[in-house]
N, C-alpha and C positions, 0 to 999 in steps of 0.2 A: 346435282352431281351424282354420277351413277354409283352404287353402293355395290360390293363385290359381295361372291359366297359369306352362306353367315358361319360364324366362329363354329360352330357345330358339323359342318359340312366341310369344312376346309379341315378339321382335326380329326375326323373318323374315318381317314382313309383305310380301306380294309388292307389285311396282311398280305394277300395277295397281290399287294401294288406297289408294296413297302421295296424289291426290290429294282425295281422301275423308276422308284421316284428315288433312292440313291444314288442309280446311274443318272440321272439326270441332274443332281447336285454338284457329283462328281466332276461331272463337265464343266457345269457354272464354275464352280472351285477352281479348275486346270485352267481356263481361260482367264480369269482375273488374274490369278498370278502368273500368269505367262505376261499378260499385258499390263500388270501394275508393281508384279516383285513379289516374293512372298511372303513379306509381314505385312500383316491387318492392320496396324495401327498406321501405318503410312499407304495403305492400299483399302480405301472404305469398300469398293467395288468386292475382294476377297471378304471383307468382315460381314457385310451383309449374309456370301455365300454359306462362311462357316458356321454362323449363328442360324442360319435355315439347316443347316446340318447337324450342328448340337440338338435345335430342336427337334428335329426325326431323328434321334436318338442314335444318329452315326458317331462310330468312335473317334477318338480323337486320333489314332493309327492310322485307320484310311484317313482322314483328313491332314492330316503330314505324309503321307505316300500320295495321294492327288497331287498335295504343292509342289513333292521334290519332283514328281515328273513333271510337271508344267514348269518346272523354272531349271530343267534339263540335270538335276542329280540322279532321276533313275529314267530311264528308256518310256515312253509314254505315247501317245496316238495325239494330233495336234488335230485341234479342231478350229471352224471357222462360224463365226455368226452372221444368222442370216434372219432376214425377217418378210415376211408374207403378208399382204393384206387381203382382204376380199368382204362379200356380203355374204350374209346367210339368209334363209329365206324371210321375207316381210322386212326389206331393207338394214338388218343388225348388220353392224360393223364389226367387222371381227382383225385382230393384228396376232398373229402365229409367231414367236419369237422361239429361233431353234439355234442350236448348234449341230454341225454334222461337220464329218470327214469327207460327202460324198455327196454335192450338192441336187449333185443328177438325179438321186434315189428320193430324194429331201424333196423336191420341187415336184416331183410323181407323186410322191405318199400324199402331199398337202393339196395337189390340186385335185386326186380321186375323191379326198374326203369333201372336197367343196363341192365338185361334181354329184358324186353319189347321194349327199343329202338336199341337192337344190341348191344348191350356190354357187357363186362364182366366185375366182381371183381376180383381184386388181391389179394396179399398177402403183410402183411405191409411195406412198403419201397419199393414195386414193381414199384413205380411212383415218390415218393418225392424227390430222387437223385436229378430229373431234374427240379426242383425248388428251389426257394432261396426266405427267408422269408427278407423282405424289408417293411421302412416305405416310404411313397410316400405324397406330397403331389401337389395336380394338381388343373392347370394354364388355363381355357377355349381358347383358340382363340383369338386375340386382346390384349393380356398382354405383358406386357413390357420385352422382353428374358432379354434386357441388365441389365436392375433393377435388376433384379429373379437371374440372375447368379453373378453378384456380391454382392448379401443378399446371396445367398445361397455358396457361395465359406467363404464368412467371417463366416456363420452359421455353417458350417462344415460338408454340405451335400457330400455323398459320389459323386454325375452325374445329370448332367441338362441332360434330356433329350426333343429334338425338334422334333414332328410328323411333318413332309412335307406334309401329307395331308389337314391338317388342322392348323395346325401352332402353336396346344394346346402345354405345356409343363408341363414336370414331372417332380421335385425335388425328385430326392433319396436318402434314406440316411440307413444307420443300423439302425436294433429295438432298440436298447437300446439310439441313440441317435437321434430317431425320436422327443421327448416331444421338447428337445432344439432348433433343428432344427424348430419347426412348430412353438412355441415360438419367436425365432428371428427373424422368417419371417415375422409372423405377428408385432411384435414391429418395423420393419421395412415399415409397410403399406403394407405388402404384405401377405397379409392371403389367403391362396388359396382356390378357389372354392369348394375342395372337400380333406380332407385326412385322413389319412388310414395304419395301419399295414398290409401287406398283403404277400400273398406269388404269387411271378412273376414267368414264365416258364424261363429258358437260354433260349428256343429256341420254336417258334411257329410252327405248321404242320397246313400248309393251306387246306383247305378243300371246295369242291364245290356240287352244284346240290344236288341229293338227300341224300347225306353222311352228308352234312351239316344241312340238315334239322332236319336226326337223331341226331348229334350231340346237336343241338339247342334243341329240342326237349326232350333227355335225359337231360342235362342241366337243362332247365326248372322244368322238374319234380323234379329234385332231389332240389332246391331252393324251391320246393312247399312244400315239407315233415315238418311236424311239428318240428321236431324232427333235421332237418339240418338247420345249422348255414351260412356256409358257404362253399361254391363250387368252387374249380379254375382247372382251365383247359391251356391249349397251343394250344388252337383253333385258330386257326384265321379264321373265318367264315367270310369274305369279305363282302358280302353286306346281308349276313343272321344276322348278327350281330344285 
């Protein structure tokens, strides 16, 4: 199973991106509660959004001004979900999850970027087979395996996983029983450094030299789009990572 950014790289977003990666929350936020209501406890789709937003240190003001326009108390911009697949170069699969108001602009930005670094778009499901949507929640380097795997066997995570590299570890579990799962870990003292719904590859395509840099490279761009939310791939970019 393919292993996403490490805890270190996914947490030092520089300040200059900080207000990029709020509007993009924002969005997540106005769409759940557009499409589930606005309380989190009966809407897991929102509670995901809001705890990605506590954790980037968004206030809890903008995140009650998101909800009440998304659930039509204050005047707000409706957005639509859309999602993209394609290759990047040396066969990586890549899935582009956006929201926009303006799918016309959205579908230009995202095929320039596949264009411009060597890749192409697909067709829907031309790539998502090879991915599988999981909640994860990760363990830096120096954390207790024994603690983590027996909270997470009694929490009813689906696989402890143990990187050899670095000795980090990943709790996986199903989306639906991601909230419980990250729930009991933390009432256990074991809140992990970073967690997350996300979709993992079955299987990584290692890539080196200049293929990876396109690969990084396309990558990059398509994370910089206004309009994309979220980007996963089956890279495994060794030390371009």
């Amino acid at each position: 199973m393919g292993r996403g950014p490490s805890i270190e790289g996914r947490k030092n977003a520089s300040d200059a991106k900080r207000g990029k990666i709020f509007t993009k929350i924002i969005r997540e936020i106005g769409v759940a509660a557009r499409g589930g209501g606005g309380d989190p406890n009966n809407n897991p789709r929102l509670r995901v959004a809001m705890d990605k937003a506590l954790s980037s240190n968004m206030s809890k003001d903008v995140i009650e001004r998101a909800i009440k326009k998304a659930t039509g108390e204050l005047e707000g911009v409706e957005y639509e979900e859309i999602r993209y697949e394609g290759y990047a170069p040396g066969g990586v699969a890549v899935i582009v999850d956006c929201l926009t108001d303006n799918k016309v602009r959205t579908v230009a930005d995202v095929r320039h970027a596949f264009s411009k670094c060597g890749g192409n778009m697909g067709t829907e499901g031309s790539v998502a087979f090879m991915f599988k949507r999981l909640g994860v929640i990760s363990y830096a380097s120096g954390a207790d395996e024994d603690r983590i795997t027996e909270a997470a066997i009694e929490a009813g995570a689906d696989d402890i996983v143990v990187y050899p590299d670095d000795a980090s570890i990943d709790v996986v579990t199903a989306p639906d029983a991601f909230h419980a799962v990250r729930d009991a870990m933390a009432a256990a003292g074991l809140a992990g450094d970073h967690a997350e719904i996300t979709f993992r590859a079955d299987n990584d395509i290692a890539v080196e030299g200049d293929t990876a840099l396109q690969v990084k490279k396309l990558l990059d761009m398509l994370e910089d789009l206004d309009d994309v939310q979220d980007v996963y791939s089956n890279a495994d970019l060794g030390a371009h990572a």
